[in-house]
N, C-alpha and C positions, 0 to 999 in steps of 0.2 A: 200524619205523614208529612204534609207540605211546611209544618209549622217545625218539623226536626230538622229536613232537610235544612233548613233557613237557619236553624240553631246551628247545623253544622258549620255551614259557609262563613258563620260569623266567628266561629270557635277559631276556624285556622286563623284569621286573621287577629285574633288577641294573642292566640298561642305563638304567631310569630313576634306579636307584638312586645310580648313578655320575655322571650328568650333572649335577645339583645340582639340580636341577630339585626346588620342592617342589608336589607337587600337593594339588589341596583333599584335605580329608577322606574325601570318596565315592571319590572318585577313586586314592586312595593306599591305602585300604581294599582294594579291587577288585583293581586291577592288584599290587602288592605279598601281599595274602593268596593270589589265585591262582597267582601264583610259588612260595610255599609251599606250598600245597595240592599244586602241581606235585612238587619236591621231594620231598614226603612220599610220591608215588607211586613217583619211583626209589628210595626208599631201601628202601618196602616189598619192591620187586620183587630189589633188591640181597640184602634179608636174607633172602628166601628161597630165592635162589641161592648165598647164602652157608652155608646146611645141608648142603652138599654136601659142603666143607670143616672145618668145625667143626661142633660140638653146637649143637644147637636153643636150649637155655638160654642157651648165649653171646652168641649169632645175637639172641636178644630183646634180651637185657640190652646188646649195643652199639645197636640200632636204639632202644632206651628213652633212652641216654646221650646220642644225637645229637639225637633228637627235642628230648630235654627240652633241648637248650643255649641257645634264645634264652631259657629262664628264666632258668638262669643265672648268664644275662650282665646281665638287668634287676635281679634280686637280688643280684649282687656289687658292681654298680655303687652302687644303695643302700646296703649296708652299708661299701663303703669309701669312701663317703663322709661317712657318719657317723661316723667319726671323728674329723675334723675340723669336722663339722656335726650336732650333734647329733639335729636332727629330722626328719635323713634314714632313723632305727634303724627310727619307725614303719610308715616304706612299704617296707622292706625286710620288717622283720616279717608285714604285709601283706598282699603278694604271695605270700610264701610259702605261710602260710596258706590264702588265696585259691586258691591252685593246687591245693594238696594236698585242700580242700574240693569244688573246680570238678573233680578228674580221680576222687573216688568219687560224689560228689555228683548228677555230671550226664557224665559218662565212660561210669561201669559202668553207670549203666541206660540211656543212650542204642547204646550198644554193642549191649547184650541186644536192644532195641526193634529196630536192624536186622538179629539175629541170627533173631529170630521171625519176621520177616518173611519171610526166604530159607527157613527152614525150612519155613514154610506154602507158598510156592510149590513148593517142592520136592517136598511132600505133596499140593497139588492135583495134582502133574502125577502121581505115583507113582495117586493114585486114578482121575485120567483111565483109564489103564491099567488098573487093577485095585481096579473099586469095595469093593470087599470087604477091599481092605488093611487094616492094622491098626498103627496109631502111638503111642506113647507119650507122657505129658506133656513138652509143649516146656521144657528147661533146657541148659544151657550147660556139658558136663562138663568140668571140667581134667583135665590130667596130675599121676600122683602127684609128679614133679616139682617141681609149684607150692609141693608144702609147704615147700619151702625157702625159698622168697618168705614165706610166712607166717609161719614160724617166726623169720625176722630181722623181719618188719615188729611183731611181740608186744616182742621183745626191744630195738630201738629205740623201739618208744611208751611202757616201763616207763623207761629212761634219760631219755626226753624230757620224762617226769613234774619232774624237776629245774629245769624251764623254769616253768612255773607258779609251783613252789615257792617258789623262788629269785628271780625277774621279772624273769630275766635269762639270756642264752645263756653261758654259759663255755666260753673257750677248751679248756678241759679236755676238757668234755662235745663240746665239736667236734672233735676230735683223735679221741676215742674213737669218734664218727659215721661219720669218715674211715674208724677200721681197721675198721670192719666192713663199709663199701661195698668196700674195696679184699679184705676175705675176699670177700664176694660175687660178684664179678668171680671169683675165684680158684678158686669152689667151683662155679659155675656151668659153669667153662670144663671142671674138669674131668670131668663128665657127660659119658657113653657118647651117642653119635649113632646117631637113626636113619636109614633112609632116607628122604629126602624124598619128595614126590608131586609134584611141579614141574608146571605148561601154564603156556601163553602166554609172556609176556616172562623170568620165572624160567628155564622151560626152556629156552628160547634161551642164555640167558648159561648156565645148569647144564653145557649139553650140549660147552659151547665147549672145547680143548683146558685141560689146568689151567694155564699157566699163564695165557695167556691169560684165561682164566675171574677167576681172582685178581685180576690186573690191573683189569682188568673193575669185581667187585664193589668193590676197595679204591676204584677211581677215584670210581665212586657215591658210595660214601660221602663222601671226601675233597669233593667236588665238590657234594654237596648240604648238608653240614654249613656249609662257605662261604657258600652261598646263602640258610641258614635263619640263618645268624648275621650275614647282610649286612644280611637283609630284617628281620628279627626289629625293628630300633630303630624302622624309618621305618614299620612297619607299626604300632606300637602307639603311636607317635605320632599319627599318622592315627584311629586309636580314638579315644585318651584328648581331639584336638583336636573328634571331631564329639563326646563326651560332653560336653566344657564348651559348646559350640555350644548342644546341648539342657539346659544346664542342672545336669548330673551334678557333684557335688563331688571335690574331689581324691583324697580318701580310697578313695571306694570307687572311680573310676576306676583308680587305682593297685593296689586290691584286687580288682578282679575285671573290669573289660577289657581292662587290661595281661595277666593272666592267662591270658585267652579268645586273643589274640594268641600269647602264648608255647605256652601248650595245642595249637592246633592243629596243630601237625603229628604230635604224640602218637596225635591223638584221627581225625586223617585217616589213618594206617597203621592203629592198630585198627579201623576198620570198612569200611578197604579188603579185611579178612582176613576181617571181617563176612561181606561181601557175595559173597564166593568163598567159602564155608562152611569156614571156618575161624575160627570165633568164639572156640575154644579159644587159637586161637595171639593174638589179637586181645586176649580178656581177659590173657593172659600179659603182654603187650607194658605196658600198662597197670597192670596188679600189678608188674614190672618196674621203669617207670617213679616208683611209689610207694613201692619201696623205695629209687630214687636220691632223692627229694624227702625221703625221711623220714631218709637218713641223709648222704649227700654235700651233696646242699644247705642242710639246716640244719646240718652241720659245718662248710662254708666259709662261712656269714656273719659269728662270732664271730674267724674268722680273716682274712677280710680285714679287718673293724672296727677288729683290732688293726693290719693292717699299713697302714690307713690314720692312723692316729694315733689311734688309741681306745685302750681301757683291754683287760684280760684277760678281758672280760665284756660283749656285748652287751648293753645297758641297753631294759628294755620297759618300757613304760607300763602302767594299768590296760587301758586296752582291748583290749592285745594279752596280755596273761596273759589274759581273756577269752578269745579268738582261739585263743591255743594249747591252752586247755581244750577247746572245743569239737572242735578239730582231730584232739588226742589220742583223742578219746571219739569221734567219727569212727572214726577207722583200724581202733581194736579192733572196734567195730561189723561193720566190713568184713571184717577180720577172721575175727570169729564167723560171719558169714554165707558165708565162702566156705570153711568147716573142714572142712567136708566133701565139699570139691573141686564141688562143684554149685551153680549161679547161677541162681534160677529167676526168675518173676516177679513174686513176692509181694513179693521180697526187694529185687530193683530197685526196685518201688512204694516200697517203705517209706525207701529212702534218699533217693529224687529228694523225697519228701512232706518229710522233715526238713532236704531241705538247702534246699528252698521256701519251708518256714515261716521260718527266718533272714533271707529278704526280707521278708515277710509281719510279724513281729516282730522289732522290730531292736531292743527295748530292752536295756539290762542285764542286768534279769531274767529275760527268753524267753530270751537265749542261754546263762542257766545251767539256765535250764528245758530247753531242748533236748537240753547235755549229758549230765544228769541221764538224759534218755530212752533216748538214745545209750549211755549207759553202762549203764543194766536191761536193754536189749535186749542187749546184748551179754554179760550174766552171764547172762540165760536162755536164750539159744542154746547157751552156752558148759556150761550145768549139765545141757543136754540130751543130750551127748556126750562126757562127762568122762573120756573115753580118748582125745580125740583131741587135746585140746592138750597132754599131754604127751609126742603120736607128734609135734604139728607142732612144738613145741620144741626134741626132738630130731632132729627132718630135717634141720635145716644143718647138723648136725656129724657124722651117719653117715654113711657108705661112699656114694661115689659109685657111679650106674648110671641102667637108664632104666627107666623104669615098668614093669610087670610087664604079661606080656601077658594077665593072666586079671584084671588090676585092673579094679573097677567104677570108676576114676579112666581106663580108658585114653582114650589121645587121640581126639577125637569125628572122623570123617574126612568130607574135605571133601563137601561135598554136590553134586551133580553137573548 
């Protein structure tokens, strides 16, 4: 039943999407975003009847790859276009940026913020029962797992230093982006599986015969990826149309409503994992998604740029070597604050406050101010634990397996 309902809501919004029918901006908002919204709930319920089959890690890193594809589709299409148009490089530049600032920025601590929630209800009900219980400060533990998200994401923002440098993307440095999203993929898949914890719609499909089951999840997928890359154009049209309505310039529509449309379906599977007390699998999904943004997508711009008629080097302006400093100085931030496998709330505060003030001051100056800050805070996290980022640099490349069951990194289980 919940899995038709969800097929419905997704239908109207293809079936508007097909008829040619443009509707106003409210209206193509609404109906086209909750089709995605729709979508992004089979796909969560897909992937985690797809733990049954493959490892957890996989299981994220395909549900990150699909989520993130109406990005992009909005980012490749910029950049091959600028090839033959040159002042299309900027809003490709852009968007990217935008996304990758929009999914730590306002992601990870909106994630946490529903994650505390479920936990405190969880905790009223446990003291209903038994006033005298005894709980721990609220934080968000990962699996030792995650280091390998972290250790690629150090190791790509130290490569992506070249982008600044240089104020420009190389095709080079994007090839080299490529091989390490397609290691990723490769290093992921091969992590030992546990057993899932499956209710509701998951265990229905978990429970189904295999193949059957398979069937099943691939169809989801196949089936919602179409729907997130049907809807993905006419949905952030509809944005970007009520922003000029109100006023909003190109620029930043392109930089960060475009983004907000592409984002959500990311941002709707992690804190559908939220709200079923799985915030650990939710922040995964997310850190996932930020290693595909930080290395397949900014590798395939420089290459389609080229295969639209550009040169061997995505060409950026000052304002987006801007962009990519701040962005850089970002990640590491993130980074340091998650190296200890635990997301608390200080640490959410501190990023949503920094990614605020970039509205708040938008000159020149503030944005190199900001990164400046971004980058102290993440040498004093980093100098307070000075064993851990040589353990998380080497996690992608030791011995695959699954977290140890005596680790203070084990996975947090779901809350009930």
């Amino acid at each position: 039943m919940p899995l038709g309902v969800v097929a419905l809501v997704a239908a109207q919004g293809v079936v508007l999407r097909l008829s040619g029918i443009e509707p106003g901006p409210v209206v193509g908002i609404v109906m086209f975003g909750l089709a995605i919204v729709a979508a992004a709930f089979a796909l969560a319920w897909a992937g985690e009847a797809a733990e049954v089959d493959i490892s957890g890690g996989l299981a994220v890193g395909l549900l990150a790859i699909i989520a993130i594809l109406p990005e992009y589709a909005i980012d490749l299409y910029f950049a091959f276009t600028s090839g033959s148009d040159p002042n299309q490089a900027q809003y490709a530049a852009a968007n990217m940026t935008g996304s990758n600032r929009l999914l730590l920025g306002l992601g990870w601590p909106f994630l946490l913020l529903i994650a505390f929630l479920v936990y405190r209800a969880a905790r009223a009900r446990r003291r209903a029962i038994d006033p005298d219980v005894r709980t721990r400060p609220f934080a968000v533990q990962l699996p030792h797992g995650n280091r390998v998200e972290l250790g690629l994401l150090v190791i790509a923002s130290v490569l992506t230093l070249v982008i600044p440098l240089t104020g420009s993307i190389p095709v080079v440095l994007g090839v080299g982006l490529l091989g390490l999203f397609v290691y990723y993929l490769w290093r992921v898949s091969r992590a030992e599986s546990e057993e899932p914890e499956l209710v509701g719609v998951p265990r229905a499909i978990g429970t189904l015969p295999t193949i059957a089951r398979r069937a099943t999840v691939i169809g989801i997928f196949l089936i919602s990826a179409v729907v997130i890359l049907l809807l993905a154009e006419p949905f952030a049209h509809s944005l970007i149309a009520g922003g000029r309505a109100a006023g909003i310039d190109d620029f930043l529509l392109v930089q960060w409503l475009a983004p907000l449309a592409s984002e959500a379906p990311e941002f709707v599977i992690a804190i559908i994992f939220a709200v079923r007390g799985r915030a650990a699998m939710g922040l995964g999904i997310l850190l996932a998604s930020k290693v595909n943004q930080w290395t397949a997508l900014v590798g395939t711009l420089p290459v389609a740029h080229l295969l639209g008629g550009g040169g061997w080097a995505l060409p950026l302006d000052g304002r987006q070597v801007e962009e990519f400093t701040l962005t850089v100085a970002q990640t590491l931030l993130g980074v340091a604050m998650l190296i200890g496998l635990r997301f608390s709330g200080r640490w959410a505060t501190a990023l949503f406050v920094l990614f605020a003030a970039t509205f708040v001051f938008t000159s020149t100056e503030a944005r190199w101010v900001v990164s400046a800050v971004y980058a102290a805070l993440a040498i004093v996290l980093l100098a307070r634990r000075p064993r851990l980022l040589p353990a998380t640099l080497a996690a992608p490349f030791r011995g695959v397996g699954t977290a140890r069951e005596d680790s203070p990194a084990a996975v947090e289980k779901p809350v009930r």
